[in-house]
N, C-alpha and C positions, 0 to 999 in steps of 0.2 A: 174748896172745889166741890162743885155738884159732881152727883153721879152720873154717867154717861157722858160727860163734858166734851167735848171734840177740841181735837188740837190738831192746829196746823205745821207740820215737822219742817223747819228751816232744812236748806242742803246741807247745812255741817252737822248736823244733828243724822242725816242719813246716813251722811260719810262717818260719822265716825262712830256708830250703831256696827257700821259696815267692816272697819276697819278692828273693831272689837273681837271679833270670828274669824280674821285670816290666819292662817299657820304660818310659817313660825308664829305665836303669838307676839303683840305688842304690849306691854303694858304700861299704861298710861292712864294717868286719874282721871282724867275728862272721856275717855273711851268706858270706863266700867261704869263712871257715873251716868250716864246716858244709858247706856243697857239695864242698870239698876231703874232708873226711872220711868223706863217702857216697859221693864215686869211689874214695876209695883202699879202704875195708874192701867194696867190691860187685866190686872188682879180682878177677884171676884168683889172686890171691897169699891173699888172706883168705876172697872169696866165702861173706861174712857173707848171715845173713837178717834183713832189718829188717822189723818189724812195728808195723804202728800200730792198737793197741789201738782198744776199742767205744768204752773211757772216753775216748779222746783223739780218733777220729773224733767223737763227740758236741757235743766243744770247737768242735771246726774245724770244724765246720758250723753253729755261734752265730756269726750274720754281725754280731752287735754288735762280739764279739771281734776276729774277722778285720779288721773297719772299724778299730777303735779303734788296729790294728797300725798299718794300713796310714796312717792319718792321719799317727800320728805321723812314721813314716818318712818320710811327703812333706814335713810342717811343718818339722820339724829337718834331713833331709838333702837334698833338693830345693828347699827354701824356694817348694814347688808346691801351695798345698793345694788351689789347684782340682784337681788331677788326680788329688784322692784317689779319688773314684766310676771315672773311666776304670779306673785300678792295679785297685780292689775287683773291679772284674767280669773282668780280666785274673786275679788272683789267684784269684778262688773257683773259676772253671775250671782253673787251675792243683792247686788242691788235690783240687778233686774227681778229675783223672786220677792223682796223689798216692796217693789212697786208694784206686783200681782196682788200684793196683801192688802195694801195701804194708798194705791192709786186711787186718784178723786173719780167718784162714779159717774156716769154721763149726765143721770137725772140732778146731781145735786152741780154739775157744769155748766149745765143748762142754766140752773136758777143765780147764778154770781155772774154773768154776762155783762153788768152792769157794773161791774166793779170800778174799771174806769171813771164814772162818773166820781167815785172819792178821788181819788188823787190832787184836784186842785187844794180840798182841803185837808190831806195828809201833810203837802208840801207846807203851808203855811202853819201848820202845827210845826212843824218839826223846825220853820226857819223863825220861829220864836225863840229856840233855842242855838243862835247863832256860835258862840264860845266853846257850849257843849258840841258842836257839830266839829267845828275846827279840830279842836283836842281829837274827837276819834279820829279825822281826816288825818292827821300827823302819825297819830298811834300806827293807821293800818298800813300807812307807807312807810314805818320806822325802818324796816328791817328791808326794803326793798330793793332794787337794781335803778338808778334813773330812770329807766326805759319802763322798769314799772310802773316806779310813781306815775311819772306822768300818766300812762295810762289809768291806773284806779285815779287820779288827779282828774282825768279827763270822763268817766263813769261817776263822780260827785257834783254835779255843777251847783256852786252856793254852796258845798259841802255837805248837799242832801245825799240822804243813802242811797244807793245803788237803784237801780227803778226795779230790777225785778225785789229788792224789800220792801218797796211802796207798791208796787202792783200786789204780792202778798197782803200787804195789810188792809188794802183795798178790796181784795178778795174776803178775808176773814171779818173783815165790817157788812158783806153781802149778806155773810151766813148767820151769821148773828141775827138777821131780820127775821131766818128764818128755820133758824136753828133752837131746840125748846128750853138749850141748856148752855151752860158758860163755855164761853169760844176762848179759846189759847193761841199762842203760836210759841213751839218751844224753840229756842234759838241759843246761839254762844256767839250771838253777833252783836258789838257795845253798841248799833241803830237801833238794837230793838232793848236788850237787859240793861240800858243805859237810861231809857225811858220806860222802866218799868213800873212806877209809880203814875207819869203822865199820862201813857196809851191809856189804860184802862179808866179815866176820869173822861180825857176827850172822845173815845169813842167805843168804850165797854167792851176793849179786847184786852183782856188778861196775856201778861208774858210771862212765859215759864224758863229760866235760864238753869245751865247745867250747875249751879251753884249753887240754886235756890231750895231750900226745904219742901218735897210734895206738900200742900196745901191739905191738910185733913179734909176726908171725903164727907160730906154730908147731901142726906138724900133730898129729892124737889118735893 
């Protein structure tokens, strides 16, 4: 990993940055790991730039989303679900300072306009890998309600990822053009750390998963 490297922070990586600081605490290995990996790459050693995308600010600000996190982390790891509403209003203030730090600036908004224009060829990356696509399609509705499936069933068409993780990655192939140093997108989503070998062959965007080793910093 170069120095300065910029990384684009998927929503589960906000949420759960976010959900690492509410009180009562939770704790959970994929919550510390994420906080662990935003001190050490914002260190004086890597002093990466993370940026949280329009498409993923848009997310984090659907308080269904945020609720629906936060419930469950109180149900299963608190065994507290009244104090899922207290966590909610500790967390949304959380995120909103979040996004004061780490929101994408207007001038570098301006220059990824054009991101659209990938997507035709994100799509056809990705439906190269037809079986891998299935398997997560299955994976992410394993635990679900009918009524959900169907819906995330119906947000995959061909079993492509979600659009706002094709519009991200369409975004981070913009900045890349024009970005002086190695572009990221950190994520815990199997669309993206599922293809983390191919992304960065077809289109020289590095993915950083919550499981992955920091990449030793080396300077340009």
């Amino acid at each position: 990993m170069k120095k300065e490297s910029l990384i684009l922070l998927d929503t589960n990586i906000c949420i759960y940055r976010t959900l690492a600081y509410v009180q009562p605490r939770i704790y959970r290995d994929e919550l510390e790991k994420v906080v662990n990996k935003i001190n050490t790459l914002t260190n004086n050693n890597f002093q990466c730039k993370f940026v949280i995308s329009d498409l993923i600010i848009s997310e984090l600000k659907d308080d269904g989303i945020l609720f629906w996190e936060i419930k469950n982390f109180c149900v299963t790891r608190l065994y507290k679900p009244y104090e899922s509403l207290r966590i909610f209003g500790q967390a949304k203030k959380s995120i909103g300072k979040f996004i004061l730090s780490y929101g994408i600036k207007e001038d570098l908004s301006e220059n990824i306009q054009e991101y659209h224009l990938n997507l035709a060829a994100i799509d056809q990356f990705y439906l190269k890998f037809p079986v891998k696509l299935q398997n997560l399609t299955k994976l992410k509705i394993s635990d679900m309600t009918p009524r959900q499936k169907q819906a995330k069933i119906s947000q995959r068409p061909n079993d492509l990822p979600e659009e706002t993780d094709r519009r991200l990655l369409g975004q981070a192939i913009e900045i890349k053009k024009i970005h002086h140093s190695d572009v990221y997108i950190f994520s815990n989503d199997g669309d993206f750390t599922e293809f983390s070998s191919e992304i960065p062959v077809e289109f020289n965007i590095n993915i950083l998963g919550i499981e992955d080793a920091v990449p030793s910093c080396a300077t340009l």
